[in-house]
Structures are given as C-alpha cells and as structure tokens.
C-alpha atoms as a printed R data frame, in Angstrom:
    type eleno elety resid chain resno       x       y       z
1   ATOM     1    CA   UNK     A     1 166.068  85.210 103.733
2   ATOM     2    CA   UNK     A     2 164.920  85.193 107.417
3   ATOM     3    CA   UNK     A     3 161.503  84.235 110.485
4   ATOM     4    CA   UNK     A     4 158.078  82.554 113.142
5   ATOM     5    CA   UNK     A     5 155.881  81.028 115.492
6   ATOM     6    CA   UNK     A     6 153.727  80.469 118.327
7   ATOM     7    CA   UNK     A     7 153.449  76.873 117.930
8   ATOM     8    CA   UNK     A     8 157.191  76.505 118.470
9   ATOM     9    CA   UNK     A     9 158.262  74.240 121.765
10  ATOM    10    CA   UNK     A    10 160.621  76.450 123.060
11  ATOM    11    CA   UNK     A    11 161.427  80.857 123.365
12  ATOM    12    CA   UNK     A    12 164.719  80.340 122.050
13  ATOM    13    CA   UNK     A    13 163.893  78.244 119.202
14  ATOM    14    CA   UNK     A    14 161.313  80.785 118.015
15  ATOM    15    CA   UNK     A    15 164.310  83.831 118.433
16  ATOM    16    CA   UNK     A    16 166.691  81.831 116.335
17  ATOM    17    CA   UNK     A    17 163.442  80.974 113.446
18  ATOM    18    CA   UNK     A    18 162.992  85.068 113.449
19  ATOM    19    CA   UNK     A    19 166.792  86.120 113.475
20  ATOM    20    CA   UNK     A    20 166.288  86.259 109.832
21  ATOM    21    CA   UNK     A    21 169.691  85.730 107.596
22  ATOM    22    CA   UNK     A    22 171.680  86.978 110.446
23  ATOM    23    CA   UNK     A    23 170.630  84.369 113.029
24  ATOM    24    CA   UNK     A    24 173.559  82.564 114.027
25  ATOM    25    CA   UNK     A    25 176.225  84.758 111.972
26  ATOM    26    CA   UNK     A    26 178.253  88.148 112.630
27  ATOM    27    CA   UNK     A    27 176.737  90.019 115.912
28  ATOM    28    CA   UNK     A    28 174.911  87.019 117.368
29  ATOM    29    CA   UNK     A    29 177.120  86.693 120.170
30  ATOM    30    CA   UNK     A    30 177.546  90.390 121.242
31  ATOM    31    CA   UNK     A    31 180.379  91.809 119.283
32  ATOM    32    CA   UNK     A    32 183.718  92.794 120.712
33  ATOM    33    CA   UNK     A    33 184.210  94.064 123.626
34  ATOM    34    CA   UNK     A    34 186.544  96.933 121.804
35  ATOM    35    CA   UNK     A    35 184.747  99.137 119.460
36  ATOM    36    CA   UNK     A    36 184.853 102.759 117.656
37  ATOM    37    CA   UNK     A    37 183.628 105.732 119.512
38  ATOM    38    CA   UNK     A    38 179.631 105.842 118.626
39  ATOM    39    CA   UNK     A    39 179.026 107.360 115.371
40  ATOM    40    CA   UNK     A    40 178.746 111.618 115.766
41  ATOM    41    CA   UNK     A    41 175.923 112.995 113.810
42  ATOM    42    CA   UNK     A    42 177.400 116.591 113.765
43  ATOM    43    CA   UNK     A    43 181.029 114.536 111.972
44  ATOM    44    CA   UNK     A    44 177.923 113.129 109.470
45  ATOM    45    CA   UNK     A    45 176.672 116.198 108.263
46  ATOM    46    CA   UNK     A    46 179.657 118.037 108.228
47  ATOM    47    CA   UNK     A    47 181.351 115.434 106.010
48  ATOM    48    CA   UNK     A    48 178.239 115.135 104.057
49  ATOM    49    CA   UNK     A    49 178.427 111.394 103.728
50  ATOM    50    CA   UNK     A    50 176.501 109.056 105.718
51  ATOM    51    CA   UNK     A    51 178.895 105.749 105.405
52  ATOM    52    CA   UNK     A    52 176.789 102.091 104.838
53  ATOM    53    CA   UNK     A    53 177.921  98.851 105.728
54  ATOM    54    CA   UNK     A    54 176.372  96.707 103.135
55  ATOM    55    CA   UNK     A    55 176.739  92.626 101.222
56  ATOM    56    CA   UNK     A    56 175.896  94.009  97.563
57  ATOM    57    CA   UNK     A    57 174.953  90.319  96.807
58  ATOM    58    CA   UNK     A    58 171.967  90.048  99.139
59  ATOM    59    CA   UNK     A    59 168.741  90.283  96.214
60  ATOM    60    CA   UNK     A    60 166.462  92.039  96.315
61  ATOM    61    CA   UNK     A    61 168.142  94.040  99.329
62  ATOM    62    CA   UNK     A    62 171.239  94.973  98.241
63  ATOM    63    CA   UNK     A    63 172.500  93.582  94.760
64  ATOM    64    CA   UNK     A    64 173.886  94.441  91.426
65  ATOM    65    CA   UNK     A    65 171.613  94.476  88.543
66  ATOM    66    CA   UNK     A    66 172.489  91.934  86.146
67  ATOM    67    CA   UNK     A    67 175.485  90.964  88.919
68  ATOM    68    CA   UNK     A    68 177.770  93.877  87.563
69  ATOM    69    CA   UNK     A    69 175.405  96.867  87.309
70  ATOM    70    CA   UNK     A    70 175.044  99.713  89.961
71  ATOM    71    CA   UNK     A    71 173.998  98.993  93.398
72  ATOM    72    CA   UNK     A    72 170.409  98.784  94.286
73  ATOM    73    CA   UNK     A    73 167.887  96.504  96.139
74  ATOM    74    CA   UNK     A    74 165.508  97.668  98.939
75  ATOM    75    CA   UNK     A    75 167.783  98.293 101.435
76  ATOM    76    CA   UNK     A    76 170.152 100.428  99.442
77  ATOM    77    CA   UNK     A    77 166.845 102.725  98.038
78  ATOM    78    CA   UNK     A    78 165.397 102.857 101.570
79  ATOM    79    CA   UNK     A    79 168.405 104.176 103.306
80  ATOM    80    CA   UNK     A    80 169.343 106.336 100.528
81  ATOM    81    CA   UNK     A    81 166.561 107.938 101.271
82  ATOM    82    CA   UNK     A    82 166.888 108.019 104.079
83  ATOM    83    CA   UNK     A    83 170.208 109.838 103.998
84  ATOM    84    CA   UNK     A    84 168.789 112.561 101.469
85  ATOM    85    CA   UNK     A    85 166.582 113.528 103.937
86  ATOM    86    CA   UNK     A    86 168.982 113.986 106.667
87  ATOM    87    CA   UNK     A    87 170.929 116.365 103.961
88  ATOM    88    CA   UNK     A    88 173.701 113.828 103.236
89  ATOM    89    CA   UNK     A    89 174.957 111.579 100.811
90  ATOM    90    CA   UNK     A    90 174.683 107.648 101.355
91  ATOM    91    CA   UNK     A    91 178.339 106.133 100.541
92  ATOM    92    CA   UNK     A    92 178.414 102.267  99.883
93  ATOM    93    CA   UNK     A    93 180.640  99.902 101.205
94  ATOM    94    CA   UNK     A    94 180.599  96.361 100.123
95  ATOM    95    CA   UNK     A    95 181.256  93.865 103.231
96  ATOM    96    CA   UNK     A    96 180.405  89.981 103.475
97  ATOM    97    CA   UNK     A    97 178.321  89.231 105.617
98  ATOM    98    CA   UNK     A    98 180.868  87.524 107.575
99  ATOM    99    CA   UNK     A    99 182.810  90.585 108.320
100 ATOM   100    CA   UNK     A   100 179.794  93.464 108.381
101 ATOM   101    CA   UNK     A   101 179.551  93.609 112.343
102 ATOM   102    CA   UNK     A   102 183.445  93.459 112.968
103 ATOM   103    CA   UNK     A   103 183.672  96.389 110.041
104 ATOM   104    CA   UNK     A   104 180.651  98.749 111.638
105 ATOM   105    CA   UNK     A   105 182.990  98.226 115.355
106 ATOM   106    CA   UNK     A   106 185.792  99.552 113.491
107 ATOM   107    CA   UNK     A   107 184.341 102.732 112.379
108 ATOM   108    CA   UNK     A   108 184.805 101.800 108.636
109 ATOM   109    CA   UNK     A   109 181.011 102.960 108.335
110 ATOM   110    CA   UNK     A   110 178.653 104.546 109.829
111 ATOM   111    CA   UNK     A   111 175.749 102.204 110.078
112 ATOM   112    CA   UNK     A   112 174.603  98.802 108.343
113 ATOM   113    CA   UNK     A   113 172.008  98.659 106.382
114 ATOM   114    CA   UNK     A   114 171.178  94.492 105.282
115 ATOM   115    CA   UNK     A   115 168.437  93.419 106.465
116 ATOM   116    CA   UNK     A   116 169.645  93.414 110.472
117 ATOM   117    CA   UNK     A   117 167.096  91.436 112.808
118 ATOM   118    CA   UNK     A   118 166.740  93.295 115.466
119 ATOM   119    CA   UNK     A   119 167.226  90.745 118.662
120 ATOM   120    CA   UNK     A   120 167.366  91.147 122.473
121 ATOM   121    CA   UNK     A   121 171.482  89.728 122.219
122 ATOM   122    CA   UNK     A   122 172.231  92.295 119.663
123 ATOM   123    CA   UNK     A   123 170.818  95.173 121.274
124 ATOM   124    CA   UNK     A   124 173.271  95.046 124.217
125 ATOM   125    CA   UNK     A   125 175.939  95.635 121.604
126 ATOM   126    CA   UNK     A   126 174.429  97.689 118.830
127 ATOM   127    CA   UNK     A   127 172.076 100.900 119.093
128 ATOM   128    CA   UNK     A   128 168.847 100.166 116.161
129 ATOM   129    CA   UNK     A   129 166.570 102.924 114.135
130 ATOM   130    CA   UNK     A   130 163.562 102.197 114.044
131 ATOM   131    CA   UNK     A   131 162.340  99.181 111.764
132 ATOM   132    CA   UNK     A   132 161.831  99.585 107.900
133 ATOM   133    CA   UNK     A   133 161.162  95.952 107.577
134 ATOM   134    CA   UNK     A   134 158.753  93.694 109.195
135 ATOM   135    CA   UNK     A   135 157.940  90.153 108.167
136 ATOM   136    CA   UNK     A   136 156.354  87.179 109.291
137 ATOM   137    CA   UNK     A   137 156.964  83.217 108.557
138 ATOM   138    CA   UNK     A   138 154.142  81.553 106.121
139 ATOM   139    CA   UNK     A   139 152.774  78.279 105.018
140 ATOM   140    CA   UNK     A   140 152.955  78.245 101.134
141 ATOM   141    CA   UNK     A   141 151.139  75.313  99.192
142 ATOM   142    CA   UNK     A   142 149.481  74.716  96.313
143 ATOM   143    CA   UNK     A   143 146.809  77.275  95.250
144 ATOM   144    CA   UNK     A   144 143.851  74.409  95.341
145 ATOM   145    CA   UNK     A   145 145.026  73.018  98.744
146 ATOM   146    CA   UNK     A   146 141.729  73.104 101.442
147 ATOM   147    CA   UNK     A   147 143.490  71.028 103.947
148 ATOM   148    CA   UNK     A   148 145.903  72.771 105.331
149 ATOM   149    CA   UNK     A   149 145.302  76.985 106.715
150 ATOM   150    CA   UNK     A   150 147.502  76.512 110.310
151 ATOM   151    CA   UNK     A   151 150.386  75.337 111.511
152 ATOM   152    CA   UNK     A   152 148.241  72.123 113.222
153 ATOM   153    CA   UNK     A   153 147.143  71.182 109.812
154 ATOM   154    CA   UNK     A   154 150.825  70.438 108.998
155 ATOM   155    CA   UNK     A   155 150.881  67.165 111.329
156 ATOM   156    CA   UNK     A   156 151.389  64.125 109.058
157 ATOM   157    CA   UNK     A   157 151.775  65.898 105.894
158 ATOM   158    CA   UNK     A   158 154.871  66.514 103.716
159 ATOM   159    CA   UNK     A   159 156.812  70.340 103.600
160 ATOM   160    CA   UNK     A   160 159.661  70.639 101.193
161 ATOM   161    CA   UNK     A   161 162.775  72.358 103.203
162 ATOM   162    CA   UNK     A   162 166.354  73.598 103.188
163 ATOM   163    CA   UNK     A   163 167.649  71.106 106.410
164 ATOM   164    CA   UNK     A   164 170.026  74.052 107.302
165 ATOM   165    CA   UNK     A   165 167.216  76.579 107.974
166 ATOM   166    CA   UNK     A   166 165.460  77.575 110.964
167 ATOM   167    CA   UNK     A   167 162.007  77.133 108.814
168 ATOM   168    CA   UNK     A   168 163.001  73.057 108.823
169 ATOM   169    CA   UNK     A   169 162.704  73.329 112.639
170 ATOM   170    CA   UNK     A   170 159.288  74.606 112.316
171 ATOM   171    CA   UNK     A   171 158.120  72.240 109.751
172 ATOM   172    CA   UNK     A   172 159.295  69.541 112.403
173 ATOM   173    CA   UNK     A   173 157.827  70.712 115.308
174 ATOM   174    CA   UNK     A   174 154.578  71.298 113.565
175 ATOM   175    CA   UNK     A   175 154.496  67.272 112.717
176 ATOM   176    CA   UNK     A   176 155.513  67.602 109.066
177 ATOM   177    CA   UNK     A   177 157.564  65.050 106.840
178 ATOM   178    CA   UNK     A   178 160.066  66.623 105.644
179 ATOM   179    CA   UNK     A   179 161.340  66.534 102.072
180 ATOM   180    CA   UNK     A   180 164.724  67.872 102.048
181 ATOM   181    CA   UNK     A   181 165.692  70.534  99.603
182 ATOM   182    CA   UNK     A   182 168.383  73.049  98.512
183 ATOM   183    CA   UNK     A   183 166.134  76.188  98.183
184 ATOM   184    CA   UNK     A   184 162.775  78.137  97.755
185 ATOM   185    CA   UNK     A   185 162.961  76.909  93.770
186 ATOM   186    CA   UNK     A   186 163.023  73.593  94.589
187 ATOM   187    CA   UNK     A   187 160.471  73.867  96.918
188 ATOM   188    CA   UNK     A   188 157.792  75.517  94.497
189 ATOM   189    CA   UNK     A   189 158.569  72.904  91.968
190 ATOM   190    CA   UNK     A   190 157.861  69.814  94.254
191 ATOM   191    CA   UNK     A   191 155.065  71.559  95.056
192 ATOM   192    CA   UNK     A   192 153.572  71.606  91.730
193 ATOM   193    CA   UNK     A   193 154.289  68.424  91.007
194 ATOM   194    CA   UNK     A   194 151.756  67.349  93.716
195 ATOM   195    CA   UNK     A   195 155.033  66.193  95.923
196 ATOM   196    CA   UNK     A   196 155.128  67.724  98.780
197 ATOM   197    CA   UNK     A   197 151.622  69.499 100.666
198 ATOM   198    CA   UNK     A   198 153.752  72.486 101.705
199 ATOM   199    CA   UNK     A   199 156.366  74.733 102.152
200 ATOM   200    CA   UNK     A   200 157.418  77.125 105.171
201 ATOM   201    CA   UNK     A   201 159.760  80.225 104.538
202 ATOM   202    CA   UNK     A   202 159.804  83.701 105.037
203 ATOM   203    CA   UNK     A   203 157.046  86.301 103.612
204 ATOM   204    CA   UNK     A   204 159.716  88.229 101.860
205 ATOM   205    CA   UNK     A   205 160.837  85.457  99.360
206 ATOM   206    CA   UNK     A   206 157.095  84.784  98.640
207 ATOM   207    CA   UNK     A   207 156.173  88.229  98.153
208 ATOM   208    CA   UNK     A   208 159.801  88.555  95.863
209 ATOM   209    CA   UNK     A   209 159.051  85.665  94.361
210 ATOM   210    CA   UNK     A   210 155.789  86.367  93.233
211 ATOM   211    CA   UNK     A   211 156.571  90.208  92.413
212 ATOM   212    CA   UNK     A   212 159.031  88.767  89.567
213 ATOM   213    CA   UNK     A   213 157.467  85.483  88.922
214 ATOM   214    CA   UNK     A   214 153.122  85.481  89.067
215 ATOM   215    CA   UNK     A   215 153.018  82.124  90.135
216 ATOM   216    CA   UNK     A   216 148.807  81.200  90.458
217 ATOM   217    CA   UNK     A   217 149.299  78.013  91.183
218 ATOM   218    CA   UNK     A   218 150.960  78.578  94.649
219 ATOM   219    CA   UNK     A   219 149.341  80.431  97.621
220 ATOM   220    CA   UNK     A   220 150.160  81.584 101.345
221 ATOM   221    CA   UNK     A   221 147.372  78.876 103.274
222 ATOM   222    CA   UNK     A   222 149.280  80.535 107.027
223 ATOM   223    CA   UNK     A   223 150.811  83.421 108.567
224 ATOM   224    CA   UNK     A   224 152.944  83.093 111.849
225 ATOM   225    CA   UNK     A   225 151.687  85.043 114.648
226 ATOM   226    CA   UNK     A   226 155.295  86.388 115.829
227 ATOM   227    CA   UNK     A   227 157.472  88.553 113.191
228 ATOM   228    CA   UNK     A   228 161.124  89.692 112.374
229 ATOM   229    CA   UNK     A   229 161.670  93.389 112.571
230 ATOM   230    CA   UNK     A   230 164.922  94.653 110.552
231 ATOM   231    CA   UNK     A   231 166.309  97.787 110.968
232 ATOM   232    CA   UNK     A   232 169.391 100.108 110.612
233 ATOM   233    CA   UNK     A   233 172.331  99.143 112.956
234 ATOM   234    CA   UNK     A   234 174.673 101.497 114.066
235 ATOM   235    CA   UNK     A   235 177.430 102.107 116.948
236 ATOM   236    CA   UNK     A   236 175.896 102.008 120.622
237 ATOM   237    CA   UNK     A   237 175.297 105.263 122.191
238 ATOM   238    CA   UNK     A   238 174.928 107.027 118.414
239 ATOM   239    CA   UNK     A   239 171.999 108.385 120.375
240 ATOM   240    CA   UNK     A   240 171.613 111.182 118.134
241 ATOM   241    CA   UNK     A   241 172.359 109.525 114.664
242 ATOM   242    CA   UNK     A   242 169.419 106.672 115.729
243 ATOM   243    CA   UNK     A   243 167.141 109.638 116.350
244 ATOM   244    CA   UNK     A   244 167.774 111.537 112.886
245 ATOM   245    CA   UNK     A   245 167.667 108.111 111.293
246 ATOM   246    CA   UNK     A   246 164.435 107.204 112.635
247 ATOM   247    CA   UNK     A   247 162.891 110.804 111.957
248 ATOM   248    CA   UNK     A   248 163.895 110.070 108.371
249 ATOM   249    CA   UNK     A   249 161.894 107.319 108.715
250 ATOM   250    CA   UNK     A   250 158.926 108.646 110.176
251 ATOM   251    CA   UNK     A   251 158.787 111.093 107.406
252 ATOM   252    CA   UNK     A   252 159.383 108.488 104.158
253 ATOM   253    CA   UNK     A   253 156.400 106.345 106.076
254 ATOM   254    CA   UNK     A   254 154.123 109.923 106.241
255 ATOM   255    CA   UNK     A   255 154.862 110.170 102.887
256 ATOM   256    CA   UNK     A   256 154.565 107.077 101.232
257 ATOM   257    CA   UNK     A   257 158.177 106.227  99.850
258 ATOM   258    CA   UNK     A   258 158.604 103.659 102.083
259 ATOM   259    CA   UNK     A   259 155.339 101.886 100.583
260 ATOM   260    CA   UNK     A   260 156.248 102.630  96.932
261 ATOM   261    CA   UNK     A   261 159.482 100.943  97.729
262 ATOM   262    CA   UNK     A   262 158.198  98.062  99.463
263 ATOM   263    CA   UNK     A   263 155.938  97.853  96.447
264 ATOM   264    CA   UNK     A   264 158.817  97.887  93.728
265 ATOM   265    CA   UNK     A   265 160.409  95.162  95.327
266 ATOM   266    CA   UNK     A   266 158.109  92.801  97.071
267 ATOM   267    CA   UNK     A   267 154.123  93.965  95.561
268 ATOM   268    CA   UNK     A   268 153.050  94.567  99.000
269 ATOM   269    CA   UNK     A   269 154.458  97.227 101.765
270 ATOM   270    CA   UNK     A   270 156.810  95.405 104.163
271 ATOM   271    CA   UNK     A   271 158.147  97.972 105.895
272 ATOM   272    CA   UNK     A   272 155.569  98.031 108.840
C-alpha cells in the first residue's frame, strides 16, 4: 500500500512517499498523448453499465475471497455503490496494474477504481471524483515504547523496512537504522522480538492489519502531517461523469455507507 511527511528534505521526495502503490507505475508520467473521447454520461446511463478498470488482486481493495471467490474489497463496494446510485450497474474488469492507465485511454472502461493517488502529474492527464480515500504515513512500534511519538525521535534508532519503498526514504531521512525487510509481516515480527524500535508504512495496512489481526502489542506512536488522497480516475474532460460520480459520493458520505465500509474493511472510516 501507499504515503508522508513534513520532515522530508525535499517537495518531490514527499510526492513520490504519498503516490501511494501507484507512485512510479502506470500514469506517473502523463499518459499518452492519444486517448478515447472522454467518457459520456448520457452513453452510461443509457447502456446501464458503468465500466471499472480494476487489479482484482489488490486486498483489501479489490480481491477475491479466498483468491477464487467473487470480487470484493473496498474499492469494488464503494464504487458499486456508487454506481447504484447513479441508476447503473458497476461492470468489472480485471487489469494489472501495469496496464490499468493504458486500458482506461483506450475506452475499455469507463473509470478506474484502485486506489488512484491523486497527484499534480496525473491530473494533467486524467479528470478525478472526488476522494473516497484519505490516508496518512505512521510510526508503528511496540505498544510499551515511550521513546519515540515523532518523526525526530527516530534519529539513531532502528525501523524495520521494505528497501524498495518510499517509507525506507523516510525512515532515512528521519536518522533511522534501517533493518531491511520484505514486508509489513516481517516488520511486526522484528518488532516484537524487541529488534527493531519501529516501523513506518501507510495507515491503511495498520488499520487492515489490525481489523483482521488485534495485535495489542503494537501501536501507532506518529502520524505524518501530509496525506494521500485516492479517488476515482476517469477520461479528461468526463466533466459530467466526475460530477455524477462525486454527487454519488456526497450522498454515500451524508448517509453513512461510506463509513460502514471504511469500517468493514479497515475498523476506522478512511474515506475522509
């Protein structure tokens, strides 16, 4: 999963931190310059099928229970939703990552629905709803740790991190040792073996992590100031699909589903 920081030494190290899982893949670099016409709301409703661009191997956003059961996650349930209240059926297709962007500039869907970071490079290229995800970076260690509740208190001691990820950047530039690792489960383990003082990652895998798991022996100590928004992509200049998308929305908010989902998934509401 995705996000960051104040603390960070540079702007454009802090964009990349809160791309989230899209930061340097599909759409990062402003799309093709050849696209499909923008997506026609009136085509929508008179079809009766709003068309989603979406990984189906992405838990808990879009997934397969068991690895071979129907589609769900967050992202699926929130834009189904979403589509029942614009009077229209949400239709599924399965893209990797990889290929999601290219396949939403080809018209072979309507709009993508994964978890898109919303960033200044792909807004020249892509038109956004509204966000139904927002999420910050945190600290995690263990739940008896008193020495560490900011980013500063990170100098000199030891975070356990993916080297690949953004989050290993952070741990860096905040003064941390790191102890490299393939993954969030690796990380929690060092950390209750007493090996490592800390962990940095995104707010979402805690909060999914600890909505499956109940770990007590782990807590968040720190909360980055700056956070990643995602939201629906679609075609640029689907004027009028953003604006019946983000109505949508606006009503699931007013109305709680957006919180009930955020709470099946995740324990907490993440989607503002």
């Amino acid at each position: 999963m995705n996000h960051r920081l104040s603390i960070l030494g540079s702007a454009a190290a802090l964009m990349l931190a809160l791309a989230g899982c899209s930061s340097s893949t599909p759409g990062g670099d402003g799309g093709s310059s050849e696209s499909a016409q923008a997506s026609s709301l009136q085509e929508i409703q008179d079809a009766g099928v709003l068309t989603v661009g979406t990984e189906g191997t992405y838990k808990p956003f879009s997934y397969h229970e068991d690895g071979s059961g129907d589609l769900t996650g967050y992202d699926v349930e929130v834009i189904t939703a979403v589509a029942e209240k614009m009077g229209v059926e949400a239709e599924f297709e399965e893209t990797q990552w990889d290929a999601i962007f290219a396949g939403l500039e080809a018209g072979r869907f309507d709009v993508i629905a994964n978890q898109v970071s919303i960033t200044d490079q792909r807004e020249e290229t892509y038109d956004f709803s509204v966000p139904y995800t927002v999420s910050s970076g945190v600290i995690v260690t263990s739940a008896d740790n008193e020495e560490i509740s900011s980013f500063e208190d990170l100098e000199g001691k030891t975070t356990a991190q993916s080297l690949t990820s953004n989050w290993n950047e952070l741990a860096t530039e905040s003064g941390a040792n790191v102890e490299p690792v393939e993954g969030w489960a690796q990380s929690v383990t060092l950390l209750e073996q007493g090996r490592v003082d800390a962990t940095i990652n995104d707010e979402l895998t805690y909060l999914d992590y600890q909505n499956t798991t109940r770990n007590d022996g782990i807590k968040i100590a720190a909360t980055t100031d700056e956070t990643s928004r995602s939201a629906v992509a679609v075609r640029k200049g689907s004027t009028e699909l953003v604006d019946a998308i983000d109505a949508a929305l606006d009503e699931l908010r007013a109305d709680g589903t957006l919180a009930e989902i955020s709470g099946k998934y995740f324990g907490s509401d993440v989607s503002e």
